[in-house]
C-alpha positions as CSV (number, residue, x, y, z in Angstrom):
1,X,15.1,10.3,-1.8
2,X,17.1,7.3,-3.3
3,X,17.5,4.0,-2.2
4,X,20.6,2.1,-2.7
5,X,21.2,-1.3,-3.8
6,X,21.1,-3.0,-0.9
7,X,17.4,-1.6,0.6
8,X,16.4,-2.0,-2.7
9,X,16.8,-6.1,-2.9
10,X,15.2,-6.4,1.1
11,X,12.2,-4.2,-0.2
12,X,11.6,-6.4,-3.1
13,X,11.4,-9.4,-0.7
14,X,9.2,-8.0,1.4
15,X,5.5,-8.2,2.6
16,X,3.7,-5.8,3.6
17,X,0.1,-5.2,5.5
18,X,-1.8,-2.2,5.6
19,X,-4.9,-1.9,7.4
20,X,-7.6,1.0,6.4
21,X,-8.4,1.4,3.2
22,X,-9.4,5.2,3.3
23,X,-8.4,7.8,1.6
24,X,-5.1,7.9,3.2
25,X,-4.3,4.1,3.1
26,X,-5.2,3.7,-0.8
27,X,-2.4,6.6,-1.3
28,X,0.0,4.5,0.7
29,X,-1.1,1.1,-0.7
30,X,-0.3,2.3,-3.9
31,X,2.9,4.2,-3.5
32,X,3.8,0.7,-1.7
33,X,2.8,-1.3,-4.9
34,X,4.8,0.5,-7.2
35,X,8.0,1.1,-5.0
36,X,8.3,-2.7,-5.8
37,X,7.3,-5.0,-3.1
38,X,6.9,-8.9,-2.9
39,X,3.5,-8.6,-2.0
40,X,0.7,-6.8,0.0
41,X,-2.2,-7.7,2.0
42,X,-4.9,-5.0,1.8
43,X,-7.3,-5.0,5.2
44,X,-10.1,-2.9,6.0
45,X,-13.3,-3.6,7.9
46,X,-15.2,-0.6,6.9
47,X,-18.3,-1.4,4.3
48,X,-18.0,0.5,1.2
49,X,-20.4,3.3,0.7
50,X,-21.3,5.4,-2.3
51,X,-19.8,8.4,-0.6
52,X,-16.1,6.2,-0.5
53,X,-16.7,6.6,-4.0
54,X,-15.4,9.9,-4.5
55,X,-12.4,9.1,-2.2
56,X,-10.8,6.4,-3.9
């Protein structure tokens, strides 16, 4: 999968929000972070436990 030029430039101007921070959403908020974007805003209501140790 390969972006071109073009959807490259918009995706380094963009913010982002991603909401739930669980196992899933850290995945995502990282493969978002490093694909290049302008910025993004974690949130996640859930209080971190010693179990969401293991899953992060």
């Amino acid at each position: 999968y390969v972006l071109g030029h073009d959807a490259m430039k918009r995706m380094q101007s963009s913010n982002v929000l991603i909401s739930g921070l669980r196992g899933l959403g850290v995945e995502i908020a990282k493969n978002v972070i490093l694909g290049g974007v302008k910025s993004v805003t974690l949130h996640d209501q859930g209080v971190a436990e010693w179990k969401d140790l293991s899953s992060q």
